[in-house]
N, C-alpha and C positions, 0 to 999 in steps of 0.2 A: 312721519317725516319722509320729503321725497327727494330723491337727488336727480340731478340732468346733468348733461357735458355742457359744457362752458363753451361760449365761443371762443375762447381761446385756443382750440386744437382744431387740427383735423386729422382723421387720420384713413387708413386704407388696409386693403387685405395685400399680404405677401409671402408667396409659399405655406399656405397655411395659418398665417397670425397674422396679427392687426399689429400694425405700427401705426403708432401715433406721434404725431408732431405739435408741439407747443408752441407756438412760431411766437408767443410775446417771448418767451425761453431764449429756444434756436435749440431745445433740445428733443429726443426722440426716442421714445418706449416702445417695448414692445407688451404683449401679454402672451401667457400658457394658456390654454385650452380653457379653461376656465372660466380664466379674465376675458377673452373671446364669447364667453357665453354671455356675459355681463354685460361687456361694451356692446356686443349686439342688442340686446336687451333697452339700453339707454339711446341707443341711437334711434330706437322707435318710440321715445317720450319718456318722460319723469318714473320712476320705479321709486318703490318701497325696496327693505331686505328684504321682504316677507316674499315680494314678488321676483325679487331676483332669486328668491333660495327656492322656487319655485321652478323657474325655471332650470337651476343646477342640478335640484334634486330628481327632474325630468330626464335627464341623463347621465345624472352620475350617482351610483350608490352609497349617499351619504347621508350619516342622519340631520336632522334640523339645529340640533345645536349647532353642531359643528357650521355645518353651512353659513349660519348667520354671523357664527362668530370670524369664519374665514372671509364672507365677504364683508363684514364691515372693518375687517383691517385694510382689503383690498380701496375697498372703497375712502378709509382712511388717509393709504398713502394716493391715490392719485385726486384727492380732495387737496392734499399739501400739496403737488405737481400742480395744481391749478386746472385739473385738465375735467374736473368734478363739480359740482358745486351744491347746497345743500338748497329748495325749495322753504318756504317757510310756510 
């Protein structure tokens, strides 16, 4: 399964973090360092978790369960923000 951003966002760097904007919403998110790696990640095309825990685990010392299970909630809630979407 692969997920991409939805057209329905855009978003931008700001001090350090990505704000994102929903503009069908009118509302606006931020990410932690993290989710920064992630949304970078999706902003260059459709990702797996495998490929996104790939890229976390590249900078961050974490093992694999963890990672896929952190970003698939991450990926969870901003699938419900609409700001995600899942490829089929």
């Amino acid at each position: 399964m692969k997920y991409k951003l939805t057209s329905e966002q855009i978003s931008s760097k700001v001090a350090g973090e990505t704000v994102i904007l929903n503009h069908s919403k009118g509302a606006y998110y931020g990410l932690d360092e993290v989710g920064v790696l992630v949304w970078d990640a999706l902003e260059k095309g459709p990702q797996t978790i495998e490929s996104l825990c790939e890229v976390v685990t590249s900078e961050y010392d974490v093992d694999p369960d963890t990672c896929k299970t952190d970003i698939d909630g991450l990926l969870k809630d901003l699938i419900s923000e609409r700001l995600v979407e899942i490829i089929k």
